[in-house]
C-alpha positions as YAML, in Angstrom:
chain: A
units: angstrom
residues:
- id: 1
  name: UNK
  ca: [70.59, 77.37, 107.23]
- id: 2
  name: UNK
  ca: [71.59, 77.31, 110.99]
- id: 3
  name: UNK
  ca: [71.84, 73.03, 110.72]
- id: 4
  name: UNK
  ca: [74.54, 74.16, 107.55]
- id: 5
  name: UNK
  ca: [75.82, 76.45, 109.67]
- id: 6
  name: UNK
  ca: [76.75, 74.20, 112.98]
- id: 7
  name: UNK
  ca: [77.84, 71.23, 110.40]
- id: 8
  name: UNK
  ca: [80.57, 73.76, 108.68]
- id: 9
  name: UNK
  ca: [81.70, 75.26, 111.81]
- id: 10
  name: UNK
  ca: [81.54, 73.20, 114.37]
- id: 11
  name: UNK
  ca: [84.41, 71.22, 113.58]
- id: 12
  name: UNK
  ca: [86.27, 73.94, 112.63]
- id: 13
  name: UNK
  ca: [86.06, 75.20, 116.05]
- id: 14
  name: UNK
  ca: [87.08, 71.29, 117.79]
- id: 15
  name: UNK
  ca: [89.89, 71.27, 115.22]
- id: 16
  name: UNK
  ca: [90.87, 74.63, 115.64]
- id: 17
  name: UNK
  ca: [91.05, 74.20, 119.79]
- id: 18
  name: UNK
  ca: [92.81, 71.39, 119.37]
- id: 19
  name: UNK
  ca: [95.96, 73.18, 117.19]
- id: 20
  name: UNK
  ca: [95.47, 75.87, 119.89]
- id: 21
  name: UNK
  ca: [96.14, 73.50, 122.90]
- id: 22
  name: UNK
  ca: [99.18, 71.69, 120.56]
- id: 23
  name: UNK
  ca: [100.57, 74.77, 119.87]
- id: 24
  name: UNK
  ca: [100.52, 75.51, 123.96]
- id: 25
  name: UNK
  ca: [103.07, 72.72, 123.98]
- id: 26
  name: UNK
  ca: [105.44, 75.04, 123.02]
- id: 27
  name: UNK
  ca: [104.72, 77.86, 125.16]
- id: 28
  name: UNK
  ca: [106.74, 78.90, 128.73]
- id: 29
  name: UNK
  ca: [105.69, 76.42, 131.76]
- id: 30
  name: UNK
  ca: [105.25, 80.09, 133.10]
- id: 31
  name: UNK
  ca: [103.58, 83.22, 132.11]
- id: 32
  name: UNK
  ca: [106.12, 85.54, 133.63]
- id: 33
  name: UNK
  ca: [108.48, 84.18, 130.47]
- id: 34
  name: UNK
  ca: [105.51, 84.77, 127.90]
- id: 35
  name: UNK
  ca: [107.03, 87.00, 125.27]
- id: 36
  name: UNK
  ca: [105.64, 89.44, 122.37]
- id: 37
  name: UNK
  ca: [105.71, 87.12, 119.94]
- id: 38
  name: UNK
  ca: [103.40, 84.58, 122.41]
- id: 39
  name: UNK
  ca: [101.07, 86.79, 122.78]
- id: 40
  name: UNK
  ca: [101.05, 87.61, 119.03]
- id: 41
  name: UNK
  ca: [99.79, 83.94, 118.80]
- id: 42
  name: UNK
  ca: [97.59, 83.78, 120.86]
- id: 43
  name: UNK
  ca: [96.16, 87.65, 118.99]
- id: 44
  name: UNK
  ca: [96.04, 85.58, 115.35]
- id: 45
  name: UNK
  ca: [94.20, 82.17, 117.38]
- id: 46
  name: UNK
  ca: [91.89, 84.65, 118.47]
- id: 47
  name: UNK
  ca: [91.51, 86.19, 114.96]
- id: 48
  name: UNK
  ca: [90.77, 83.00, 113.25]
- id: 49
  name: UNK
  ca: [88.40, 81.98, 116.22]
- id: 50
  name: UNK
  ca: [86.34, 84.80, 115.88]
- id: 51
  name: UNK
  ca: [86.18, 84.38, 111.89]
- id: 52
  name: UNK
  ca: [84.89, 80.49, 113.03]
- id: 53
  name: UNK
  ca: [82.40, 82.14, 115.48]
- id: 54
  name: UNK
  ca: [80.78, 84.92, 113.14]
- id: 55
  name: UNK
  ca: [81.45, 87.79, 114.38]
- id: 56
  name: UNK
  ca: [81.20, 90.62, 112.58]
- id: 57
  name: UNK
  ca: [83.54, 93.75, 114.19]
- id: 58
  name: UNK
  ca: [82.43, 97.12, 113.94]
- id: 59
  name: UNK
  ca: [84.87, 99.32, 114.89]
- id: 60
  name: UNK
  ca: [85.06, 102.70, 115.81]
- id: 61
  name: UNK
  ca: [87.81, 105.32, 117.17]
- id: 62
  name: UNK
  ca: [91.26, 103.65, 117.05]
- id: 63
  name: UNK
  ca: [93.40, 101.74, 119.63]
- id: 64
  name: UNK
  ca: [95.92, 103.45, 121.51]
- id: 65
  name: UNK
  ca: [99.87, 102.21, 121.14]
- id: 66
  name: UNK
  ca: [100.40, 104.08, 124.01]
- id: 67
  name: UNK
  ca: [97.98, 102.91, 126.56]
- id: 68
  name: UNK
  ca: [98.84, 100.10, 129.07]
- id: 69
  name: UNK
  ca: [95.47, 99.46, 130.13]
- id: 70
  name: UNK
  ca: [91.89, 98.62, 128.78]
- id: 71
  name: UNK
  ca: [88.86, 98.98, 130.38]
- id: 72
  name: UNK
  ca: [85.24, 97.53, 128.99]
- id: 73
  name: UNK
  ca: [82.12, 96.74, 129.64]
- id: 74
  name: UNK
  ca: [81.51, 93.15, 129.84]
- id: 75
  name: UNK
  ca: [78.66, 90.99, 128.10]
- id: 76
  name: UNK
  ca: [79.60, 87.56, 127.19]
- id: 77
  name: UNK
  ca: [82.78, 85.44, 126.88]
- id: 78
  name: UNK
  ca: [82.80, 86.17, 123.75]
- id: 79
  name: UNK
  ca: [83.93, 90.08, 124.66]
- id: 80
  name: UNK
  ca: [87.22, 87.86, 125.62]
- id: 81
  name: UNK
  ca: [87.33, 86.59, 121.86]
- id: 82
  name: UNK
  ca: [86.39, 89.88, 120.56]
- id: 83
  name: UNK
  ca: [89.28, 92.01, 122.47]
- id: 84
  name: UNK
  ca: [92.42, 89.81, 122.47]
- id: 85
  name: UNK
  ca: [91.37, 89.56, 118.20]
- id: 86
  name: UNK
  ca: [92.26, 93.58, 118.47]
- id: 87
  name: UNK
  ca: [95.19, 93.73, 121.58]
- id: 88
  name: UNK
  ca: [97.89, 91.14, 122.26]
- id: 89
  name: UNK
  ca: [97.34, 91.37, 125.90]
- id: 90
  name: UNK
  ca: [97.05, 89.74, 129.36]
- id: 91
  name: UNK
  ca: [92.98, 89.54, 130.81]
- id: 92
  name: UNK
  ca: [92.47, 89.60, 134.16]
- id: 93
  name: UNK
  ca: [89.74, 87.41, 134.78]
- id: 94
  name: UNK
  ca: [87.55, 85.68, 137.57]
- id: 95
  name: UNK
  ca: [89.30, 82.57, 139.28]
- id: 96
  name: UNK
  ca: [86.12, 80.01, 138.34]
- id: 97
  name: UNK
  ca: [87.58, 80.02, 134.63]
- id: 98
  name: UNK
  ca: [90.40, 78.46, 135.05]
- id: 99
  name: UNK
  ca: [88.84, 75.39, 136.07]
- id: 100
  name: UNK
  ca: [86.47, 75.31, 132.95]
- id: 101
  name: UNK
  ca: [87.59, 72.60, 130.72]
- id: 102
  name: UNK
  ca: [89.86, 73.80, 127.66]
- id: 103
  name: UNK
  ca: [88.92, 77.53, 128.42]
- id: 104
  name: UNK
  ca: [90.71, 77.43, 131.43]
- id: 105
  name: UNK
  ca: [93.83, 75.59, 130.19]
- id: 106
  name: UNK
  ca: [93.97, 77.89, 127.06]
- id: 107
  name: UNK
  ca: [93.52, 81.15, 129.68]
- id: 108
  name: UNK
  ca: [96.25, 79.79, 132.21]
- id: 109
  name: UNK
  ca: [98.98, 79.05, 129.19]
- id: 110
  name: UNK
  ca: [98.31, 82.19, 127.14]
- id: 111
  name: UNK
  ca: [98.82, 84.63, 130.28]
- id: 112
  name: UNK
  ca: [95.49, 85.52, 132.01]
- id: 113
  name: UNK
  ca: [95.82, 86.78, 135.55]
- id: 114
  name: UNK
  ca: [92.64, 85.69, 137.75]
- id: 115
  name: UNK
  ca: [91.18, 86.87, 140.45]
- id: 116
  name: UNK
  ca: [89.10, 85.75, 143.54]
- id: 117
  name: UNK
  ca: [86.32, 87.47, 143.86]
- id: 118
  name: UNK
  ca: [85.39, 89.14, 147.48]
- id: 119
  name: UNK
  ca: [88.68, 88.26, 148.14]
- id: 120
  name: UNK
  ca: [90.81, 91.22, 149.72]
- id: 121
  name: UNK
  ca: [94.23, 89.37, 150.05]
- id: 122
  name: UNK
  ca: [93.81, 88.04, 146.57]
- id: 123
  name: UNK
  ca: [92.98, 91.38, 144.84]
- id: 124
  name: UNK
  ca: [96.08, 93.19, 146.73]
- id: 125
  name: UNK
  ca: [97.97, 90.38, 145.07]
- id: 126
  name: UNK
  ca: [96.44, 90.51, 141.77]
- id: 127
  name: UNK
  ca: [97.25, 94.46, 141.55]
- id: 128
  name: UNK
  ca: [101.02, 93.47, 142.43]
- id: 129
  name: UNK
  ca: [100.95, 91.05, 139.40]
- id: 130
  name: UNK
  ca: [99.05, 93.98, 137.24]
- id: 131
  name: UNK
  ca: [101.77, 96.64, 137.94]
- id: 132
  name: UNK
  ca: [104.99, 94.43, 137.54]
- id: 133
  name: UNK
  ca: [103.40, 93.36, 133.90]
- id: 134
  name: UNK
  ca: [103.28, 96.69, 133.41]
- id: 135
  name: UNK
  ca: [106.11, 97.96, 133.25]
- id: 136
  name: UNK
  ca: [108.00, 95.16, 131.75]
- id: 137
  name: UNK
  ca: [105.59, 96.77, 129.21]
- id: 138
  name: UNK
  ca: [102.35, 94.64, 128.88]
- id: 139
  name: UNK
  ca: [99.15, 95.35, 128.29]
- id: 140
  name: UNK
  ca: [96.35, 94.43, 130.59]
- id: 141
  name: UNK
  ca: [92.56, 94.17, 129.75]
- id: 142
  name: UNK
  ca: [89.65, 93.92, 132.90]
- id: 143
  name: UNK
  ca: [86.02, 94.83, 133.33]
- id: 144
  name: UNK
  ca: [85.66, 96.48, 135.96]
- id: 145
  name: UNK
  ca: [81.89, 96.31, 136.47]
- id: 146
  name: UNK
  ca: [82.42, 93.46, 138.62]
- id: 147
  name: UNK
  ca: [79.76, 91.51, 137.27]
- id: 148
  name: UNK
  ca: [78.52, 90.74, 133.50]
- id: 149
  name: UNK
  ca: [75.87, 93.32, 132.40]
- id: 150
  name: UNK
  ca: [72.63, 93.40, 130.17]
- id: 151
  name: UNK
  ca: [74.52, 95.42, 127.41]
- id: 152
  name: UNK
  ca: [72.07, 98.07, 127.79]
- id: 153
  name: UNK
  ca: [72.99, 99.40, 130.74]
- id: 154
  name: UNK
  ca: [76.81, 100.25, 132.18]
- id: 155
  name: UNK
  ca: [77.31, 99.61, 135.85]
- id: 156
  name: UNK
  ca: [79.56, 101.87, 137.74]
- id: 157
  name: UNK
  ca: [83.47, 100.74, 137.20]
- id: 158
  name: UNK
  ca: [84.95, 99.61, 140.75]
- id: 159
  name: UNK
  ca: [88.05, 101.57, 141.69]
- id: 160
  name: UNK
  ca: [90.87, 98.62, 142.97]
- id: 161
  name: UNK
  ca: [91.95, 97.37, 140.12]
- id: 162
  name: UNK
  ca: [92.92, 100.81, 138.70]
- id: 163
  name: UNK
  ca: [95.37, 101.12, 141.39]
- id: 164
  name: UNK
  ca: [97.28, 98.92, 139.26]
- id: 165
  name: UNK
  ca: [98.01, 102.01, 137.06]
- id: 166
  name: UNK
  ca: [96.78, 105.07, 139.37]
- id: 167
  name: UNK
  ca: [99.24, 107.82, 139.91]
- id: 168
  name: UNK
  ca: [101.87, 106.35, 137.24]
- id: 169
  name: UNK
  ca: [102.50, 107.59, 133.81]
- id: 170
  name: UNK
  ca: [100.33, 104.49, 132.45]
- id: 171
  name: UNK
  ca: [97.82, 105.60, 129.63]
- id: 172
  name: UNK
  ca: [94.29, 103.87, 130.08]
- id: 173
  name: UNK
  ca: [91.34, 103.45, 127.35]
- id: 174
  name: UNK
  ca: [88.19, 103.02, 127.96]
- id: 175
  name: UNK
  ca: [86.37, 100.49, 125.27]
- id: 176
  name: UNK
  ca: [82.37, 99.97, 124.98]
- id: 177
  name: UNK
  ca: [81.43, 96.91, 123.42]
- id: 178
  name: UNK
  ca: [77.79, 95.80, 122.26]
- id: 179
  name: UNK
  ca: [75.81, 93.03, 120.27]
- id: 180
  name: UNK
  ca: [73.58, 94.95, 118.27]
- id: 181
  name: UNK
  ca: [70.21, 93.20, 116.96]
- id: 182
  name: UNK
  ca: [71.13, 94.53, 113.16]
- id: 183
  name: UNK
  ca: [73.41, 96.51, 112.51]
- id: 184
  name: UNK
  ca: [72.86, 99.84, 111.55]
- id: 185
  name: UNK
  ca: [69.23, 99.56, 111.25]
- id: 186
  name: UNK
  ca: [68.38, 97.94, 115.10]
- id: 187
  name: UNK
  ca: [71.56, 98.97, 117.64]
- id: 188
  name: UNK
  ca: [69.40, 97.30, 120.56]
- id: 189
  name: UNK
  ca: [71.67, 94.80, 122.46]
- id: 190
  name: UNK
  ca: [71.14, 91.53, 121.31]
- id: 191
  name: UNK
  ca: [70.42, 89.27, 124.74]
- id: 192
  name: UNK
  ca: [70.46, 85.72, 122.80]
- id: 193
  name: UNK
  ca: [74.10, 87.03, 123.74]
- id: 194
  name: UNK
  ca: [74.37, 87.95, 126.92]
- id: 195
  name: UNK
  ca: [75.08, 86.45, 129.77]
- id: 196
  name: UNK
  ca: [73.31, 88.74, 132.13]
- id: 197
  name: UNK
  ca: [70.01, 86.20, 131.94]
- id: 198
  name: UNK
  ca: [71.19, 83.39, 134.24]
- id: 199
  name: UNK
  ca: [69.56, 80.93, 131.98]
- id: 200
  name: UNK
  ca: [72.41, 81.36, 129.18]
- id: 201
  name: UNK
  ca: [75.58, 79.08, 128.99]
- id: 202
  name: UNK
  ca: [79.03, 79.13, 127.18]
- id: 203
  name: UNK
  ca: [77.54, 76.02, 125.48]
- id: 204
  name: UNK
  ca: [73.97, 77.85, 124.38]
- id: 205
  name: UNK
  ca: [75.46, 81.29, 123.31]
- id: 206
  name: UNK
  ca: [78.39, 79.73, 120.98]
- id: 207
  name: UNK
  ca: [75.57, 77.05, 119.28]
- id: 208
  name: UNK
  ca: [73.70, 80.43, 119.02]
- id: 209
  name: UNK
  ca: [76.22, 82.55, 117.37]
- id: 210
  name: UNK
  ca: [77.25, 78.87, 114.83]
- id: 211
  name: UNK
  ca: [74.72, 78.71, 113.30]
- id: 212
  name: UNK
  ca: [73.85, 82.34, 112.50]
- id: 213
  name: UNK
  ca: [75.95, 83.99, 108.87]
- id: 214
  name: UNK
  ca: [76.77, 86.24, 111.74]
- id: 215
  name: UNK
  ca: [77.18, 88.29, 114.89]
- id: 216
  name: UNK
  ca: [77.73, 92.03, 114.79]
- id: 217
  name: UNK
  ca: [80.23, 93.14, 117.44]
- id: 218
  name: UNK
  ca: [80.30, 97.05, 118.05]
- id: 219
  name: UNK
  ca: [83.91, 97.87, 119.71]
- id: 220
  name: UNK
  ca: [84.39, 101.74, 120.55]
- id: 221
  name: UNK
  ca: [88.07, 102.65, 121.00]
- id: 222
  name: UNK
  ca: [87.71, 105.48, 123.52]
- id: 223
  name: UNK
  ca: [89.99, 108.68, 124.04]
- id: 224
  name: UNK
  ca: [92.79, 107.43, 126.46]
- id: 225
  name: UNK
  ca: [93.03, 109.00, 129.72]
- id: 226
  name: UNK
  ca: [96.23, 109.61, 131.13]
- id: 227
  name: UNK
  ca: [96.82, 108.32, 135.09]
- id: 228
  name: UNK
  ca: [99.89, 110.24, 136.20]
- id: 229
  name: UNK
  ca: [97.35, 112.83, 138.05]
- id: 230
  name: UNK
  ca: [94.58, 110.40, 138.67]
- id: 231
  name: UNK
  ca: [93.82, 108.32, 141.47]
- id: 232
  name: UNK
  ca: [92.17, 105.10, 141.10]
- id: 233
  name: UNK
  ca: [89.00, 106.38, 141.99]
- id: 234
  name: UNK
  ca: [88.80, 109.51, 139.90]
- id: 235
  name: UNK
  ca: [89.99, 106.82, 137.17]
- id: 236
  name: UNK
  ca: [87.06, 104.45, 137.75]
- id: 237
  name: UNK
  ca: [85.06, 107.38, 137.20]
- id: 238
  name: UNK
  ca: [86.60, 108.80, 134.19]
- id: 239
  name: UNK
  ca: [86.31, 105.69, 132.47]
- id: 240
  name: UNK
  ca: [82.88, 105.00, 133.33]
- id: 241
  name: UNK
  ca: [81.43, 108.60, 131.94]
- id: 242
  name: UNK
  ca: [83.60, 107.38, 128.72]
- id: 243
  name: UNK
  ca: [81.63, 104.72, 128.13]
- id: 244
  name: UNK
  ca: [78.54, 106.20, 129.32]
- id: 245
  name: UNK
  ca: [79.03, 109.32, 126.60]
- id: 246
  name: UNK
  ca: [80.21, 106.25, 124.36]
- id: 247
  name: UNK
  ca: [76.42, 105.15, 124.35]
- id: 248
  name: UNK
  ca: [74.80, 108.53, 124.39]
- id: 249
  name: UNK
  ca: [76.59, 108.93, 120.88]
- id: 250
  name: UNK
  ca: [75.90, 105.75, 119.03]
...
């Protein structure tokens, strides 16, 4: 089944990266002119990608219309599929990416903001960008673990890229977000997806996830938390006991 699988999908996936990157042609030279119906676009590529890829969303608590920013956990790449499927929003995302071929290209065009890691200047920058998307009214997705997890455990969120909201009347939402082995029966994270083992690759994980009938994807819409009292620490930390209580519960 897997070889039937790979031969269905896999070009479906070439093909379907391909009318992504033509249909690129037409957006802004500029992501500052991206507008809501761009990154409604980009929300139905992602829709039809994750179809292609198999996964399998479970879904639980609802998104918030009101909240500017979402926070998750972070597993895989394909949490980047998974998310921008359910919010027409910006990532912010680490600087290596946008010199992966395709990926990068596709992440540049459609609006993602990176980020140099370690690097002070670059961070102080990136918040700038975060807060003027904001309020022309975006919405904003990062993990602020820092670095990608086991999906078992939930690293403490850093604090500086909640200053990008911190102290404003910005809603945020936590979301947790896990592979599960078999869904409902075996909720264990599923590491043939994650890219916490160093031995994984984009290239291993998506053969992986082709050739299996599917992938479940747990996403947990958490209660939003408003900012306007909050600094970015105490925000950070509010999140992270979110997500923490999100686990204690499934």
């Amino acid at each position: 089944m897997k070889i039937i699988y790979l031969s269905i999908r896999l070009p479906l996936i070439i093909i379907h990266i391909i009318a992504g990157l033509i249909i690129l042609i037409c957006f802004p030279s500029t992501i500052e002119k991206l507008k809501p119906i761009h990154h409604t676009i980009s929300l139905y590529w992602m829709k039809i990608l994750v179809i292609l890829f198999g996964l399998k969303i479970i879904l639980k608590g609802k998104k918030s219309e009101e909240a500017n920013a979402f926070v998750s956990n972070h597993i895989s790449f394909l949490d980047i599929i998974v998310l921008n499927s359910l919010i027409p929003s910006n990532f912010i995302a680490k600087s290596e990416i946008r010199n992966w071929p395709v990926i990068g290209h596709l992440s540049s065009k459609t609006g993602t903001i990176f980020i140099k890691r370690g690097d002070k200047d670059d961070i102080a920058n990136v918040i700038e960008i975060m807060k003027n998307y904001i309020k022309r009214d975006k919405k904003l997705i990062f993990f602020p673990e820092g670095r990608i997890g086991n999906g078992i455990d939930i690293r403490k969120f850093h604090s500086k890229l909640f200053n990008c909201v911190s102290g404003s009347n910005s809603m945020v939402q936590p979301i947790f977000i896990r592979y599960p082995l078999d869904y409902p029966i075996n909720i264990k994270s599923d590491d043939s997806v994650c890219w916490a083992d160093k031995t994984q690759t984009l290239i291993k994980i998506s053969l992986r996830c082709l050739g299996k009938s599917s992938t479940d994807v747990m996403v947990h819409f958490e209660k939003p938390i408003n900012a306007s009292n909050l600094n970015s620490y105490e925000l950070a930390k509010e999140s992270t006991n979110s997500v923490l209580e999100s686990i204690n519960n499934i």
